[in-house]
N, C-alpha and C positions, 0 to 999 in steps of 0.2 A: 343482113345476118339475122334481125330480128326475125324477118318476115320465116325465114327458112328454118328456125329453129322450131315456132310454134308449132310449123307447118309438123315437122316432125314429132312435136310432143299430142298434140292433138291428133294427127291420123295413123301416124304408124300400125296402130294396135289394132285399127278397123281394115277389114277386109276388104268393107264397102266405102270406103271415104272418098275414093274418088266418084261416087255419085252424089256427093256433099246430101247425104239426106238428113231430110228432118227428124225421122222417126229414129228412136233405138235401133236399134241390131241384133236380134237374137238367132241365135244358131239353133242347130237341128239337135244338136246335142244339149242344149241350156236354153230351155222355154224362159228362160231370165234375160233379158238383155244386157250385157256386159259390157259393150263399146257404142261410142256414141260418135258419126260424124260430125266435126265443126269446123268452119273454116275457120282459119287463121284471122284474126282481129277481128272476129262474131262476135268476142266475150266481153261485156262492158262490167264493170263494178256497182252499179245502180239499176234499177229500174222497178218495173211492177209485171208481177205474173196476175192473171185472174186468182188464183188461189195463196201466192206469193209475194209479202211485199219487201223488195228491196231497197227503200231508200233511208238514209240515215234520218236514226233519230225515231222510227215507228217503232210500236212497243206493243209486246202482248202479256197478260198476263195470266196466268192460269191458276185455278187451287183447288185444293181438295181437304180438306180437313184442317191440318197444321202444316199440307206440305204446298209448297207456293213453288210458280216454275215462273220465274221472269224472264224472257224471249224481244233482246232491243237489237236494233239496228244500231250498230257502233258509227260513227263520223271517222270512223277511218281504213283500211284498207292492208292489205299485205301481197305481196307479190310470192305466186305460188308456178313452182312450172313453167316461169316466162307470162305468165299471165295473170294482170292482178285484181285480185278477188275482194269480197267486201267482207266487213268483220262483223258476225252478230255472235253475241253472247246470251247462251242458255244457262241462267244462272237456277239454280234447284234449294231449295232451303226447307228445312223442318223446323219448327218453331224459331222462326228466325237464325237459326243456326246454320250455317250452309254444310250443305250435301256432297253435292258437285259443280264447279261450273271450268264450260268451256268455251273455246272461241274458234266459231265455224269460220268456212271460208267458202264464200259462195261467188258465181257469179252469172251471169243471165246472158242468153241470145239474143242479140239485138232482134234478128230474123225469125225468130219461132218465139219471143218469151220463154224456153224451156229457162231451168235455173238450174246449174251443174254446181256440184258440191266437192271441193279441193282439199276436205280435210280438216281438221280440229286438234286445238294442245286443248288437252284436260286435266283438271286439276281435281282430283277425289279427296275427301275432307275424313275427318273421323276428330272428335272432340275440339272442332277449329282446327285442329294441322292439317297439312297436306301429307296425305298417305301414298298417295301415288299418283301414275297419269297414264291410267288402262284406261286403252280404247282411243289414244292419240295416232292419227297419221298422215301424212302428206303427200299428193300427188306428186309422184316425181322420185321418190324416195322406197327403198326397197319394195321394189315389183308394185308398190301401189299406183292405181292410174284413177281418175276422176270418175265418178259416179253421176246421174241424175236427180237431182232432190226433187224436182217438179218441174210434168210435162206442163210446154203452154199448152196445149191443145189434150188436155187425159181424156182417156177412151178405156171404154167397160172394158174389164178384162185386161188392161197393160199391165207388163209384169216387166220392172226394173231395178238395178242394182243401185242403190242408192252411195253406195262404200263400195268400196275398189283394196283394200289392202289385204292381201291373204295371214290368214291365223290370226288376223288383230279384229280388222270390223268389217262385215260381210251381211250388212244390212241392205234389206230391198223390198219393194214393194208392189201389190197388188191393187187395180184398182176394182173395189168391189162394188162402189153405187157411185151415182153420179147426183142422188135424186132424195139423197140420207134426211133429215129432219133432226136437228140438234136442239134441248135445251140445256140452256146453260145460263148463270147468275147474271151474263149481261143482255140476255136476251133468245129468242128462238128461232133460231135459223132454218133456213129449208132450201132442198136444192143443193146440197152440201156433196163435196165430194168426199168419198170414205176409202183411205185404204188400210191393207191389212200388209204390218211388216212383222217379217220372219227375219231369219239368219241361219245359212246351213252353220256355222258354228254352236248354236244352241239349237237343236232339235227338238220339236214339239213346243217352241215359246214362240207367241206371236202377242201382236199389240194390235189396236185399231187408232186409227189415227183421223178427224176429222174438219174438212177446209172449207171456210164459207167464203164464196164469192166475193170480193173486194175487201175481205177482209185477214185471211190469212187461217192458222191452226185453230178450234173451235175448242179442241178435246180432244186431247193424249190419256190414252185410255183413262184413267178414273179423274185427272184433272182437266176441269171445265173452264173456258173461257171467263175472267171477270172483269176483264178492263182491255180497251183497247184502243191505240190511238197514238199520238206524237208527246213524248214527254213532258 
């Protein structure tokens, strides 16, 4: 029953799933890739992408002034879709005070390293309370279906839908250099992968975004890499 359920949560949606491909899927109509083939029990909760690191307990941290983005690998996991994903928390803080934080749900191809992303609860802040939770969704769950966070194998020019849930998060991405040069407070990176995410929900906003080989996000637009490594 397991085997047949996933079978269905994962391929249904793709046209092409019975070629179990590697690659995204984009149509003729949406130069965006929208469905991803995966076989049933491809997806594990751990592992490492060249530009992604999934195992519990890695830690990145980012700043920019007074705003500080803390990005860990949780030791623990949640079941998403029939298929269970690993927990990292993007926590966001401006002078010590949090922002936002939320807790992703990723999880990785054994076969290709790609990292598929299943969704985030978020909790938005305003004077220490919780104000809301814009921009939460979960595969599986009103029309939402799983997204790409990172190819193993990215290629100039890939253009993929990172977010899957219509009218909520409709984040995706461009690969624009494979060959970027980053500096930043923990050092200078080269050889970097850069992309550029948009969202058709906000028109004319884009971000860049940049991943250094073995080590993971470098620089989300203005915050820089300052610490990296196992807690």
């Amino acid at each position: 029953m397991r085997a047949a359920f996933l079978l269905s949560v994962f391929l249904a949606a793709s046209a092409t799933a019975a070629q179990h491909s590697a690659r995204p899927q984009a149509t003729d109509n949406d130069a965006w890739a929208s469905t991803f083939a995966v076989e049933p029990g491809d997806l594990v909760a751990a592992g490492r992408n060249p530009y992604f690191i999934l195992e519990p307990g890695y830690q990145l941290i980012l700043e920019k002034g007074s705003v500080r983005l803390a990005v860990t690998v949780l030791d623990a996991t949640r079941t998403i879709a029939g298929v269970e994903t690993r927990v990292v928390e993007e926590r966001e803080t401006n002078d010590g005070k949090p922002v936002e934080v939320s807790r992703n749900y990723f999880a990785i191809s054994r076969r290709t390293n790609s990292v598929f992303y299943f969704g985030e609860d978020v909790d938005m802040y305003k004077n220490g309370a919780i104000v809301s939770h814009e921009g939460a969704w979960l595969a599986g769950a009103n029309g939402a279906t799983f997204g790409l966070a990172m190819p193993g194998d990215p290629r100039l020019k890939e253009r993929y839908y990172q977010e899957i849930a219509p009218n909520v998060a409709m984040d995706r991405a461009e690969v624009v250099s494979l060959s970027a040069r980053v500096t930043t407070p923990a050092g200078v990176f080269t050889n970097c992968l850069k992309t550029r995410e948009t969202t058709p929900l906000e028109r004319g906003t884009q971000e860049a975004k940049y991943y250094a080989r073995g080590i993971g996000l470098v620089q989300d637009g203005a915050l820089k890499l300052v610490r990296h490594g196992r807690r």
